[in-house]
N, C-alpha and C positions, 0 to 999 in steps of 0.2 A: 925684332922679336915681339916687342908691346905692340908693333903696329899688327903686324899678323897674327897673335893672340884677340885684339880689338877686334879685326874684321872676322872671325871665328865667332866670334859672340854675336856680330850684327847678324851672319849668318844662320846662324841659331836660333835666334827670335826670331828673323823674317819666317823660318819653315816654321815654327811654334806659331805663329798669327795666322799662315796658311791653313794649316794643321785645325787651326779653333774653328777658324771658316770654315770647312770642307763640313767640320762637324755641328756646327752651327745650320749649315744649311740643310744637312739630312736631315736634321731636329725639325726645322721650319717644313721641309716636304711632306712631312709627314701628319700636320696640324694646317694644312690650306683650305681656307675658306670653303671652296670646290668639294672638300672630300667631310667637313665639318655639315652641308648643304645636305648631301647624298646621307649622312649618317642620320639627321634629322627626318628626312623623306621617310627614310626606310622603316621607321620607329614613330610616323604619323598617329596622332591621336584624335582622336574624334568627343567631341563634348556633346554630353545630353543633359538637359535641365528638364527637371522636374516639379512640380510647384504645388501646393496645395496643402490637402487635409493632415492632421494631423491624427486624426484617430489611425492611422497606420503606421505611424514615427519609426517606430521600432520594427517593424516588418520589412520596409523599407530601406532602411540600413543594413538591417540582417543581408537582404536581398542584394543590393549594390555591395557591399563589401563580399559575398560571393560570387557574386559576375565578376567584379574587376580584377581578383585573384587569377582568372581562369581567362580573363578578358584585357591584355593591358591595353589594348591599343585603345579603350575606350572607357571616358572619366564621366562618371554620371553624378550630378551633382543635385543633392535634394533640398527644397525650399520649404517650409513649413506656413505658416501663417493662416491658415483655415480651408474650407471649401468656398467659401464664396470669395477668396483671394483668389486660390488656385484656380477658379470658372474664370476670373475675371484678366489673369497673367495669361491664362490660353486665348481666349477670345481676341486679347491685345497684340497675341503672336511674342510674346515674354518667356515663355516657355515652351519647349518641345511636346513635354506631355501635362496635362494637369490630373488633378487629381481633386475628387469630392466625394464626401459619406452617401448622402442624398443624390436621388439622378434630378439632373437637370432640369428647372423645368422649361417649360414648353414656350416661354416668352424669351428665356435665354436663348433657348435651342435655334430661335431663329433669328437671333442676334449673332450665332455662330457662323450660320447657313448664311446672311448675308456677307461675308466675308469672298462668298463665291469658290467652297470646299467644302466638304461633307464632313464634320464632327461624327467619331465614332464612340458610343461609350458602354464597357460592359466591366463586369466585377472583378476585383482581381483578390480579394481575400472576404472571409467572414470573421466579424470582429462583435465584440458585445461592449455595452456601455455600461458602465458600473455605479452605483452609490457607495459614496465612502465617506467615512465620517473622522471628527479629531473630536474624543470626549472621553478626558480621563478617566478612570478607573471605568471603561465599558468598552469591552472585547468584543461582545457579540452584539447584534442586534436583528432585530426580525422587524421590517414595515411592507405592509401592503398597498395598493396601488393608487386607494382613496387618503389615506394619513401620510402616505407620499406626496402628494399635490399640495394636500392645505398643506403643510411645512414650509412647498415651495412658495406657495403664496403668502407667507406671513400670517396667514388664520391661526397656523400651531405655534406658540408664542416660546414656548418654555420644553426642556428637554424634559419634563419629569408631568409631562400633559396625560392628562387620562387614559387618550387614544393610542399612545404610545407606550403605556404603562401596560394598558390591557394586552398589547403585542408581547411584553415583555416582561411578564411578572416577577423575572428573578435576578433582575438586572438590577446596579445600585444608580437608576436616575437621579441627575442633578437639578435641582432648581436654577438649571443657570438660562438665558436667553441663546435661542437658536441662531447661529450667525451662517445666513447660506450663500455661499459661493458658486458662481456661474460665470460661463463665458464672455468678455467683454466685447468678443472681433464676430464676423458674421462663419457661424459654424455650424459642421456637420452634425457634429459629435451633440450640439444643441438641438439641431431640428430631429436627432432618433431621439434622442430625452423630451422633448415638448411632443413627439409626436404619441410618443410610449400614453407621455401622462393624460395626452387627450381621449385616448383610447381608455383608462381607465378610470380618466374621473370626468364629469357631463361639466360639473362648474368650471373644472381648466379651462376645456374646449369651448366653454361660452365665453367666460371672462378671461384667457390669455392667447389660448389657441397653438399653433405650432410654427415652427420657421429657424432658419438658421439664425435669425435674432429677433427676439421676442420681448415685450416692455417688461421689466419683471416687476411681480407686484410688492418682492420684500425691500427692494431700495426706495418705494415709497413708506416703509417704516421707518427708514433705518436699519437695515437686520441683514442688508446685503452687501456681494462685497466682488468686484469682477475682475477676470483673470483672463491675462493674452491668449492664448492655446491654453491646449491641454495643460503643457507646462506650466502655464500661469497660475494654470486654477488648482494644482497639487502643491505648488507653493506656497499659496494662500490659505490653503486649507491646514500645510503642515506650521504655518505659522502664526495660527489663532484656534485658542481652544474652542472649544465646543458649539466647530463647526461644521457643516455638512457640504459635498457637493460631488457633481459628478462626473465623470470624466472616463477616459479607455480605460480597460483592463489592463493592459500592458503596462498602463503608465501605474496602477495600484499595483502591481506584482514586484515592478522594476523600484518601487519607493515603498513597498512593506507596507501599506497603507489598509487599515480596517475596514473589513466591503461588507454593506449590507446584506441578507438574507432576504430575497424579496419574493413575494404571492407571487405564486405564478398562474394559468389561467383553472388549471384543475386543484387549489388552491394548498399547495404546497410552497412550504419557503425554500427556495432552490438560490444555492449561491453559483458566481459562475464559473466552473471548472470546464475544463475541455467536453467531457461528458455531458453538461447540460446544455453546452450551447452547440455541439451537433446532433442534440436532442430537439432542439428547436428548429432548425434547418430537417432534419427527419420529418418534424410533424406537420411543415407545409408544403406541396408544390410548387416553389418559386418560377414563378412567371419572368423570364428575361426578356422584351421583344428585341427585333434584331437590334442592333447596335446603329444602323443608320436612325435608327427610331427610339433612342435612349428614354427619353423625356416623356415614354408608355409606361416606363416601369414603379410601381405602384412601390412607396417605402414600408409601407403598414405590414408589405407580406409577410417576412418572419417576427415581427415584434407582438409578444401576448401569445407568442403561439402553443398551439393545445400539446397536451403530454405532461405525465406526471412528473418528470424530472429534466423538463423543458427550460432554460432560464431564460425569462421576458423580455429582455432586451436587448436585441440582438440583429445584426443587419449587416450588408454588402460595402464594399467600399468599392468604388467607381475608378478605372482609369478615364481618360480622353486624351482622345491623338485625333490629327486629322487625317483623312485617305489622304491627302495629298494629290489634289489633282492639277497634271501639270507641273509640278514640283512647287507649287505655290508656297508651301511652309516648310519645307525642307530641301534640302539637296539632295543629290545622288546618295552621299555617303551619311549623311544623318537618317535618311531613311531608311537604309539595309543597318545599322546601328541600330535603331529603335526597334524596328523588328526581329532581330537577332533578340535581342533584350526582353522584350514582353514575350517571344516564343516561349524564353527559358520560364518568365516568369509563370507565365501557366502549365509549364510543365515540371520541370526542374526543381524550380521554385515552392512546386505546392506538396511535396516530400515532405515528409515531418524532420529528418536534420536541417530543411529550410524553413523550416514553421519557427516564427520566433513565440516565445510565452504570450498567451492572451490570445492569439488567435488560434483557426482554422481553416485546413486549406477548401477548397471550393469542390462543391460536388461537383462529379467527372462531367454531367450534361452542360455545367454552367461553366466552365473551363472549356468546353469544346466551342461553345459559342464566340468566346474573345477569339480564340484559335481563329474561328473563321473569319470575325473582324480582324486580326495581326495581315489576312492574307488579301485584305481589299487595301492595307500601302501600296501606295506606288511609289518606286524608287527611279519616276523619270521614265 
């Protein structure tokens, strides 16, 4: 009886081990390499890098985080660190697309063109450059285009200077020293602020001039103070009093930050709200040339521009992709990606639920232009 009790039990366990197995192995059939391979395929992602200016930071993300919503199969991924990085990560073939405030110029341009590919470059948002300042107990402020400069240069020594008293008679200025912050990397956002100031004051334009990076003349008093990106220079600005500097819009909107009142050319102090800077884009005919020919397009066009409630400073930001000829900097599939992408972005994109704070999207003519460079990709 214990013996055939015993072999009842062996019996028992051996179909119980069968039993694990049988269900072990449908576990396993259903997690094989082969069908893990195919679930991957099927859910392929595609990367696009982007590289450059930061005067768009916020537009930018605005703009990828609503592709990607609507786009999974494709992760775009945004680099910051100036426009003459981003010229310089595209040139190197670092990036898919770059990105710069300024168009290109003409010594780059064919720095590009020896690569043996056509560089395309045309606008893809309108954006303004701001003055902003850190000086306790003063809310507002009004400077015009000449008491703008000498500040920058160290001539304007003191916040409670004449020049700037006479701007502002009912302000409570301080006797404290001007500390002005600027860009330390080579920048967009720099060469539309140098470029502005040349146009409005003769001594800039003689003794400093304009460029994505310029000698500045208040670090040879002491009185200056330099910052990575945009970002750098709002940090430094929010963490030393009574000092000045300038930087995007977006970035003053997005950090609450105090923005000058500034002359504008029919001599009203016009701060930058939506309205004043498609006031400024109203008041000239911007000149785009094709997109094979970037490096014609003049920066000066909207900046100082005429109209009573115009704001001065104000300017295009620049994609660059290459046509891709041959598939020399892209493949099949990053190239139908990229163009998908900048499609939306000149279309989709420039809707005001897609407009992030600070800017403006692009007149319908200068939208149509990118359109027609999006369609000289080749995808192969």
């Amino acid at each position: 009886m214990k013996k055939a009790i015993s072999a009842f039990i062996v019996l028992l366990l051996g179909l119980s081990l069968v039993a694990s197995g049988c269900i072990s192995g449908e576990k396993d059939s259903n997690t094989s390499p082969s069908s893990t391979v195919q679930s991957t395929s099927q859910t392929k992602v595609i990367i696009i890098r982007t590289t450059g200016a930061t005067f768009p930071q916020y537009q930018i993300q605005k703009w990828i985080e609503a592709y990607m919503k609507s786009h999974p199969n494709v992760k775009i991924e945004y680099e910051g660190g100036g426009s003459g990085h981003g010229q310089e990560a595209f040139l190197k073939g670092l990036t898919h697309i770059g990105r710069t405030d300024p168009p290109v110029k003409e010594e780059t341009w064919k720095k590009f063109l020896a690569t043996g590919d056509q560089p395309l470059q045309f606008p893809e948002i309108v954006g303004a450059v701001v003055v902003v300042f850190n000086v306790p107990g003063v809310d507002e402020l009004k400077l015009d285009g000449e008491t703008l400069a000498k500040i920058f240069m160290g001539d304007i020594e003191y916040w409670d200077d004449p020049a700037i008293k006479a701007l502002n008679p009912s302000a409570n200025l301080p006797h404290e020293k001007i500390i002005v912050v600027h860009r330390s990397d080579s920048s967009g956002t720099t060469a539309i602020f140098t470029t502005y100031l040349s146009l409005v004051s003769k001594e800039w334009a003689d003794k400093v001039g304009a460029g994505k990076t310029v000698d500045w003349p208040v670090d040879k008093v002491g009185r200056g103070i330099g910052g990575k990106g945009n970002p750098g220079v709002v940090q430094a600005l929010k963490n030393t009093k009574y000092s000045i500097a300038y930087t995007e819009l977006s970035f003053a909107i997005e950090e609450n930050l105090k923005v000058v009142a500034l002359k504008n050319k029919d001599g009203n102090f016009v701060k930058p709200t939506d309205d004043a800077i498609k006031a400024a884009v109203a008041g000239v005919k911007a000149f785009i040339p094709s997109p094979t020919e970037g490096y014609k397009e003049d920066l000066k066009q909207l900046l100082n521009a005429p109209g009573e409630n115009s704001y001065p400073i104000v300017a295009f930001t620049h994609l660059l992709v290459w046509q891709n000829k041959g598939g020399k900097h892209y493949s099949k599939e990053e190239a139908q990606a990229i163009k998908d992408f900048l499609k939306w972005i000149l279309t989709e994109g420039q809707k005001p639920e897609n407009i992030a704070p600070g800017y403006v999207g692009l007149p319908p003519e200068v939208a149509k232009i990118g359109l027609q460079a999006v369609e000289m990709i080749e995808t192969g």
